[in-house]
Every structure is written in C-alpha cells, then in structure tokens.
C-alpha positions as semicolon CSV with decimal commas, in nm:
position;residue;x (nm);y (nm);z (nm)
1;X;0,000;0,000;0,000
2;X;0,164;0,328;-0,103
3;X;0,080;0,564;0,169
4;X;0,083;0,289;0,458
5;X;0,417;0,475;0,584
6;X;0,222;0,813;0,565
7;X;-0,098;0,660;0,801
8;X;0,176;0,500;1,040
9;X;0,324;0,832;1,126
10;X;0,051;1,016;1,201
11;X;-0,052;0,716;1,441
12;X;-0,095;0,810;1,774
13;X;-0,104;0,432;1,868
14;X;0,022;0,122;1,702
15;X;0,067;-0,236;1,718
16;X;0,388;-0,408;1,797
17;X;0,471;-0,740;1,629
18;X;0,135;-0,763;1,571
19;X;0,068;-1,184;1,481
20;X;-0,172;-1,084;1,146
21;X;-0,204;-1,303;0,813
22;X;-0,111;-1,070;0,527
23;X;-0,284;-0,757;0,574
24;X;-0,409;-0,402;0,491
25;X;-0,486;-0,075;0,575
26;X;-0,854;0,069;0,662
27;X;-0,848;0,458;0,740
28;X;-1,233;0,632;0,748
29;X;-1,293;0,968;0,950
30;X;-1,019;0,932;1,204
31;X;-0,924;0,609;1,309
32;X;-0,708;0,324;1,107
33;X;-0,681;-0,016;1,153
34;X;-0,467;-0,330;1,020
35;X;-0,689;-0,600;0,925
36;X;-0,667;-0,926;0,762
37;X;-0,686;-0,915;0,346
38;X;-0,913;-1,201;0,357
39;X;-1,202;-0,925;0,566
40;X;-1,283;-0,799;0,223
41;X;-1,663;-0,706;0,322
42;X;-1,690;-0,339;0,462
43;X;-1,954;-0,129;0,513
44;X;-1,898;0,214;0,638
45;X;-2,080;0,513;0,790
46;X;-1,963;0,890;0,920
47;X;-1,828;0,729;1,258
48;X;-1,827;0,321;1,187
49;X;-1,731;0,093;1,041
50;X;-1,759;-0,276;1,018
51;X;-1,568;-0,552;0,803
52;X;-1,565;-0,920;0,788
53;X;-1,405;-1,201;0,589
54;X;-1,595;-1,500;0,414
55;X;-1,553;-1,762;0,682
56;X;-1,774;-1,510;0,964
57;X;-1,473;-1,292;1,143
58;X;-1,470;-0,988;1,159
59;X;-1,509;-0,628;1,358
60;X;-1,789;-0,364;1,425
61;X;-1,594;-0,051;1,530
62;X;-1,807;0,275;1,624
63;X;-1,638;0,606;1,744
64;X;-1,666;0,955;1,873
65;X;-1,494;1,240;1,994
66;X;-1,569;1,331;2,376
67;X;-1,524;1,636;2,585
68;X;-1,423;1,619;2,952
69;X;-1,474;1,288;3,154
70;X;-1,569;0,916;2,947
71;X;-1,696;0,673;3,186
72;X;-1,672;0,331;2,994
73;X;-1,812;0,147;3,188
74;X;-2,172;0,328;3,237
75;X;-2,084;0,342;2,835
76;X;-2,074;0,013;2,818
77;X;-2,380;-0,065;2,966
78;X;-2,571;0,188;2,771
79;X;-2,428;-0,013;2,416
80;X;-2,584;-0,383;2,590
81;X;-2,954;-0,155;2,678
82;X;-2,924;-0,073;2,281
83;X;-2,805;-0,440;2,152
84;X;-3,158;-0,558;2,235
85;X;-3,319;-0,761;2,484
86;X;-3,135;-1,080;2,627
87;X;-2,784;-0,876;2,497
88;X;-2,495;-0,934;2,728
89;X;-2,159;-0,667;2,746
90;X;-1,999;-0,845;3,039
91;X;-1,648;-0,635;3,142
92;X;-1,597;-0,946;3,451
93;X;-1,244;-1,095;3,375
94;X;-1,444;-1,441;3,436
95;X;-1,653;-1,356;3,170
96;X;-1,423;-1,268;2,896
97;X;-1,294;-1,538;2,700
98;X;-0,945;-1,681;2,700
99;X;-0,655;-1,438;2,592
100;X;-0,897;-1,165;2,643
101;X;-0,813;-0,987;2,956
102;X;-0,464;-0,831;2,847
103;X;-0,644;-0,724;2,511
104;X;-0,513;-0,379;2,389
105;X;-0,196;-0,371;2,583
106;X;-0,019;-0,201;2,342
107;X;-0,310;0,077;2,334
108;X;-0,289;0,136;2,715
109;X;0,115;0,162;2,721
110;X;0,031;0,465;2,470
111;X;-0,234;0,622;2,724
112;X;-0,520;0,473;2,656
113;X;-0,802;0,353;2,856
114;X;-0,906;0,028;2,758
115;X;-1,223;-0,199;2,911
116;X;-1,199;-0,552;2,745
117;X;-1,534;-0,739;2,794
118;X;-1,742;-1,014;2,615
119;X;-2,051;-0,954;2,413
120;X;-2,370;-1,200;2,315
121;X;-2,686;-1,084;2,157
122;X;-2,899;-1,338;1,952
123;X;-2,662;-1,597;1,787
124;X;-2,352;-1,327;1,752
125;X;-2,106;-1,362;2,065
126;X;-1,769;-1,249;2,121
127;X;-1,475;-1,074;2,250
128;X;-1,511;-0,672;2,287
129;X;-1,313;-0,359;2,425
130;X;-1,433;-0,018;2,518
131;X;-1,121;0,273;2,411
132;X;-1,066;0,599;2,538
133;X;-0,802;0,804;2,481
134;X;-0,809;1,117;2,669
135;X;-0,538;1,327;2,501
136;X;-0,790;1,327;2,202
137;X;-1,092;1,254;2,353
138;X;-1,159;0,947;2,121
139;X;-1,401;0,717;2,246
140;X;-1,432;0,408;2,111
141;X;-1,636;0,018;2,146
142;X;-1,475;-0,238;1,883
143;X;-1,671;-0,570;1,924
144;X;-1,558;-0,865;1,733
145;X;-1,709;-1,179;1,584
146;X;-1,471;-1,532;1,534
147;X;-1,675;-1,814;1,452
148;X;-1,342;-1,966;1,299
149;X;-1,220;-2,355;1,349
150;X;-0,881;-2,189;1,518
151;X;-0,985;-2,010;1,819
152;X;-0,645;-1,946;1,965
153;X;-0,519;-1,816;1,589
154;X;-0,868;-1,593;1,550
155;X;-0,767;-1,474;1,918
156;X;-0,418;-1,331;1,806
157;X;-0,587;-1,210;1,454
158;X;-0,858;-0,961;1,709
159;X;-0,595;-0,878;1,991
160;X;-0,322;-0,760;1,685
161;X;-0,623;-0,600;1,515
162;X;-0,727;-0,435;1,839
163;X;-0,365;-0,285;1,905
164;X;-0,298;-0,173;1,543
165;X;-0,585;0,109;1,616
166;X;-0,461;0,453;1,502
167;X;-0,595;0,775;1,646
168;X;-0,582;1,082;1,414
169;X;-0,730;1,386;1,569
170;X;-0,789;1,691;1,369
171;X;-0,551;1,876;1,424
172;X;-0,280;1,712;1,188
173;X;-0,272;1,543;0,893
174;X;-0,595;1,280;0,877
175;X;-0,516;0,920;0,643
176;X;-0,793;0,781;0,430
177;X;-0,813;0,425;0,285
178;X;-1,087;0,254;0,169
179;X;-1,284;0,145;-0,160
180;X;-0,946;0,088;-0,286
181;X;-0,775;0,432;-0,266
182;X;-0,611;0,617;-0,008
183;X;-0,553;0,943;0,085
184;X;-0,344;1,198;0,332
185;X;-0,561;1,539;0,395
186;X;-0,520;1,842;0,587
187;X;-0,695;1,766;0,983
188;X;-0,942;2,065;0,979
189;X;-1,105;1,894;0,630
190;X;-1,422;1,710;0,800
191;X;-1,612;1,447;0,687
192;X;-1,912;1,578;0,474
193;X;-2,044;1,266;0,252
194;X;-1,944;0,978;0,038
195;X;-2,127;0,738;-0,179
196;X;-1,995;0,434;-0,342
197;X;-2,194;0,345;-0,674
198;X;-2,050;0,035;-0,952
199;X;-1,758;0,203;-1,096
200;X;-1,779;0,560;-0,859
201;X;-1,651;0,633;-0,518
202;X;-1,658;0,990;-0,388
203;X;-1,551;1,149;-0,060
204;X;-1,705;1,490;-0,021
205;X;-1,435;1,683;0,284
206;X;-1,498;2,024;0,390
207;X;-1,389;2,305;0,637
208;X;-1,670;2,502;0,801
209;X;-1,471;2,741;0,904
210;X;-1,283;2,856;0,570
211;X;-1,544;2,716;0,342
212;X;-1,301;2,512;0,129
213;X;-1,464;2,169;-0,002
214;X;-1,240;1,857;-0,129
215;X;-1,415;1,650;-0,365
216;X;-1,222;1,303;-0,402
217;X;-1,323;1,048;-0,703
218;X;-1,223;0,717;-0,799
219;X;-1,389;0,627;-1,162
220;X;-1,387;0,330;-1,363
221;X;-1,332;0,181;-1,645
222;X;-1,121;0,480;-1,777
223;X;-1,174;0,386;-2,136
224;X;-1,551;0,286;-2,091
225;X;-1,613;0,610;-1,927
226;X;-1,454;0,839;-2,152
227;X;-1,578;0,699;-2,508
228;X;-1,465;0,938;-2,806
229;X;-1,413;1,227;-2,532
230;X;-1,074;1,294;-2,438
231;X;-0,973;1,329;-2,104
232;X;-1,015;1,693;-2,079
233;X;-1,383;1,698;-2,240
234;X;-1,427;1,470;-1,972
235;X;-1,341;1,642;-1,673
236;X;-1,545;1,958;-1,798
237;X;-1,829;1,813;-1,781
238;X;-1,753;1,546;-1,501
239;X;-1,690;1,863;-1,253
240;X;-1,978;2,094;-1,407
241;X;-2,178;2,065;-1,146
242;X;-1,919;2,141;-0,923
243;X;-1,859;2,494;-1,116
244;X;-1,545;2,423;-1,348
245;X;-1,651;2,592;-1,641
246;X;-1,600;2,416;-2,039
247;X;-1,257;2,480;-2,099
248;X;-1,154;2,439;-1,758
249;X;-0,919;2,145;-1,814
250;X;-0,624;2,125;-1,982
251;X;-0,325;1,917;-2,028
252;X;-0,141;1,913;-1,698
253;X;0,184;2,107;-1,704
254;X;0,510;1,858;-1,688
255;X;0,589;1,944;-1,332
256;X;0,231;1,812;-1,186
257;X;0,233;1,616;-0,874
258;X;0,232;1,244;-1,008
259;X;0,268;1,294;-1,401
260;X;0,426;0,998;-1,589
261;X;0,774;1,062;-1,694
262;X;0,841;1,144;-2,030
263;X;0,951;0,846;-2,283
264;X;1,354;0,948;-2,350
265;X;1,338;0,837;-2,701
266;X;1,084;1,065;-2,894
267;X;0,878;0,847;-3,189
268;X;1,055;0,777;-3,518
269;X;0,918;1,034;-3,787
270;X;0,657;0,887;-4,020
271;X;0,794;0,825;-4,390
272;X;0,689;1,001;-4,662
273;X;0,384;1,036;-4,779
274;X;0,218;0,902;-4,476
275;X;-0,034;1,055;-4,215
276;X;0,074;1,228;-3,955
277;X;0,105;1,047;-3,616
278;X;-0,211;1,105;-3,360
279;X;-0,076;1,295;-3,061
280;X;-0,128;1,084;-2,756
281;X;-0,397;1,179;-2,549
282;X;-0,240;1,282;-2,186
283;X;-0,273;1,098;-1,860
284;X;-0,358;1,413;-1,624
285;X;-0,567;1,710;-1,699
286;X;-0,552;2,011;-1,477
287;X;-0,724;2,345;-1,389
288;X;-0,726;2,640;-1,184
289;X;-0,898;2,990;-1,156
290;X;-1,128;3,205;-0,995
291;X;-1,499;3,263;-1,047
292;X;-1,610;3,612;-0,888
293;X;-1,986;3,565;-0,667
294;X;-2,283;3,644;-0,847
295;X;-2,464;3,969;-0,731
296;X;-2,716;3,759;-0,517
297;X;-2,446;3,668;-0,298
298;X;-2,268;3,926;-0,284
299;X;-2,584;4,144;-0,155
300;X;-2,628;3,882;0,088
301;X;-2,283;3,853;0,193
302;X;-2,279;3,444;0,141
303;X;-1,973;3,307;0,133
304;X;-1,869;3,193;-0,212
305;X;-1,581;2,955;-0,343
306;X;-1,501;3,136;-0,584
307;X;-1,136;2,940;-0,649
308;X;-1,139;2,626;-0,791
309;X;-0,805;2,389;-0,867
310;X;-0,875;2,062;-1,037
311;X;-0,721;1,718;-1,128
312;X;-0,825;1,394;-1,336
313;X;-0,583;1,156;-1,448
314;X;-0,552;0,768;-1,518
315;X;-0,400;0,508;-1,274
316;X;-0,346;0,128;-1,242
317;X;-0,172;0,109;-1,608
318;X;-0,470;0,346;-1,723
319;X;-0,754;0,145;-1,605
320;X;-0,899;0,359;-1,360
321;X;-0,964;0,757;-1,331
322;X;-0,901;0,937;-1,006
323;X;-0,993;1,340;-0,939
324;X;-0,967;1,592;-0,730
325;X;-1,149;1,877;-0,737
326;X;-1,099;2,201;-0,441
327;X;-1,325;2,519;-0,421
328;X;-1,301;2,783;-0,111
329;X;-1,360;3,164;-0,135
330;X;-0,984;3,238;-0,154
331;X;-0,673;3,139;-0,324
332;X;-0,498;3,063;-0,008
333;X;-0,737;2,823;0,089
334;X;-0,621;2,614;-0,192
335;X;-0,237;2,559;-0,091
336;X;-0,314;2,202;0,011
337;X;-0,424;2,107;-0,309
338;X;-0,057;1,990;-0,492
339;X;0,014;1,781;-0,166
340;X;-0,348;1,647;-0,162
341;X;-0,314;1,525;-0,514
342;X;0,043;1,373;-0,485
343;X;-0,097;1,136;-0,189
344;X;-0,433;1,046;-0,368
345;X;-0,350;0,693;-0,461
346;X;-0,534;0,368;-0,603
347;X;-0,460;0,097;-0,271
348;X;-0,160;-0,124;-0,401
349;X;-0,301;-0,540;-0,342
C-alpha cells in the first residue's frame, strides 16, 4: 500500500509485532486499523465501520470524539440496553474469553483507557473492548465476531487487530483508505459525505470554518467512461456541477504532482507520404482559476468559493480515473491542493 508509511506516522497508537495473516490498511474519519486481506466485506458510515471475511470474522468498530470525563463502563452498559433484549456486554475478567483480559496492551502503554469485555446478543457472541483516549478525547467500542475452526489463531488475529488502532485527531494530517484508494488530507477537512456506486466512489471533505470543499473520485473503467471524449472533455463536464466551467481542463503542465515521466526516445518520424502520427492523449488534466460571486451573494454577503483547482488523471496502467477537485472563497485556501493530489493513490493489493 503506497501511503501505509504516511498513516503510520501520524498514528498516535500502534501495534507491535502484531501476529496478522497478510494484511491491509482501513483509514475512514479518524481512526485506522490493520486487518486481515481475507475481511474484504466493509460497510462504512460517518463514525463506523464494520468488516468481515468470508468464513464469519470480523469487527464492528463505532467512534466519537468526547469532551471532559468518558466513563466506559456506564458506556458500556448503555451499548448492551441498545443491543436488544437478552444482549450481554460483560467487562468481569471471568466472563471474557481466554486471551482476552490483556487485550489492547499495546493501546494502554500509549495512554489509553481500555475496558476488554465479552458480548452476546442473539446468535452473535464475542470478545469486545471499550477505548478511550483522553489526550484526544476518542471514544471508542470495537466488538468482534470469530466463529473460525482456530480459536487461539482468530484470538491473536482480534488482539493484533485491536492494538494496530490509530488515532488521528484533527488537528494534523488525517489518512484515508478505503474502496481501494487512499488518501493523506489536511486535519481541519471534515467528513461531509461519500457514496460508493459500480464504478464511482466519492468522498465529499470540507472546512466550516474557511469554506473550502475537497471533492475526491475514484472512476472506472477509464476507457468505458470516456468513449470518443478525451480526457479533458471529460473532466469539464464530469466537474460541471461542481462549477469548473467548459474549458476548464487542460493538459497538466510537466511538473504536476504524479505525471508519468516522459519516454527518452521521442517516436521515429513517419515516412513520406504518410499521415501524420495522432498525438497521444495525456494521462492528467488540470485546472485552476477564480470565479467572482454572483450579485445575489454578494448582496447577501454568502460566502462563495469562488477558487477552484482541479485534477483527473488515469492510474493502475490506465484502467482507472481518479480526481480531485478544491473550491473555497480564496486562493490561499487552496495551498493544500498539490500535496493532496500527490498522496491520492489507487490501494496497491
């Protein structure tokens, strides 16, 4: 994964010779986590997340961000009230099952307070920890599921998952990965919305109190999508709606964050007689300028984001389209945006 050194460094807490199968990166609104490959089913919301491999493991994780004092154990027993009637969130070191009680070690030698217990509700059962860290004010209850044949292996697969949790406050740089991209962003962009359609994920990012917006797209297949348009006609009218105007795009200049190298050798002439070679179409289109508010809003003194950078190119040998596209009501706003781009990455297998 490209940018898994990038998401370990802005870890406030990670796992030590943690005992996983082969594994990747998830990073959504905050947190990260190191889980298994094989947990290849995630669904995702603005503060959880929950993911699970074919043969029934797998983690619910839910989060916030708390002011002043985090009682987990009165939190605790407000998440059994919710599970349902008959639900059990037992914190008892009797109770929890074997391996359990030293589970997040590695969080609580970096500050953390952790509460392991063991869950049951209906025919789902299994270990659980309540997480606070209060240099952050995360609060978090990760409950796992391990139906598996090899309970002692599925035991060191949730404690290594447990203790590979990463904390990224706002205040610095915040990873992404998911959907198969991944992404470093400035801390004060917040979560605004995402969808996930066949062939289209976005993540919508904004700061209130600028009014800058980061729209992030991965698009796909490149070729499919783009027809007898080239990559430029594309991106107008792909980020219309968004305000880039036709013409916006253009070919990207040769110093752009992630633009392929030049070939050394440039094409053999054709002979005589013959057409003219086709120029190649370019892999990264680019855009920038400033759109002064309309009278409306300027009467009504609304903000408006009035300057607008933008970015679509092909990745994965061409397969696959990803964009960026930044609006806020000044230039400065925008300084990000190079940086943004040159961490926006499809997730390496």
């Amino acid at each position: 994964m490209r940018d898994a050194k990038n998401c370990a460094r802005f870890r406030t807490c990670r796992a030590m010779n943690a005992p996983l199968p082969p594994r990747k990166t998830l990073a959504w609104n905050g947190v990260s986590l190191q889980v298994p490959r094989s947990w290849d089913s995630a669904e995702f919301q603005a503060f959880a997340l929950s993911v699970a491999g074919r043969d029934g493991q797998g983690l619910d994780l839910r989060w916030a961000r708390t002011k002043g004092s985090f009682d987990p154990q009165a939190h605790l027993a407000r998440v059994a009230a919710a599970m349902g009637p008959g639900a059990v969130a037992d914190p008892d070191p009797a109770a929890l099952p074997p391996g359990w009680a030293g589970a997040g070690q590695a969080l609580a030698a970096a500050g953390l307070a952790v509460l392991p217990f063991a869950w049951r509700a209906g025919d789902g059962a299994g270990p659980g920890a309540v997480l606070h860290n209060p240099a952050t004010g995360l609060a978090a209850l990760a409950r796992f599921t391990l139906p598996g044949p090899a309970p002692e292996q599925d035991m060191a697969t949730a404690l290594a998952v447990l203790d590979s949790l990463g904390d990224h406050p706002p205040g610095g740089p915040v990873p992404w990965a998911a959907f198969g991209v991944t992404a470093v962003v400035p801390g004060d962009l917040e979560l605004r919305a995402f969808s996930f359609t066949p062939g289209h994920f976005r993540l919508t990012l904004a700061a209130p109190h600028t009014g800058c917006e980061l729209v992030l797209d991965r698009l796909g297949p490149a070729d499919a999508l783009l027809g007898r348009r080239t990559l430029a006609q594309y991106a107008d009218a792909f980020y219309g709606t968004l305000g880039a105007p036709e013409g916006f795009f253009s070919e990207a200049p040769a110093s752009a964050p992630g633009l392929p190298e030049a070939a050394p050798d440039a094409p053999d002439a054709p002979p005589p007689g013959a057409a003219p070679a086709r120029a190649p179409e370019p892999d990264m289109v680019a855009g920038s300028g400033f759109r002064p508010a309309p009278l409306l809003a300027r009467l009504l003194r609304r903000p408006w984001p009035g300057a607008r950078r933008g970015r679509l190119w092909r990745a994965g040998i061409g397969a696959m389209l990803l964009g960026a596209f930044m609006r806020a009501p000044r230039e400065r706003d925008l300084e990000a945006f190079e940086a943004i781009c040159r961490d926006y990455a499809l997730d390496r297998p």
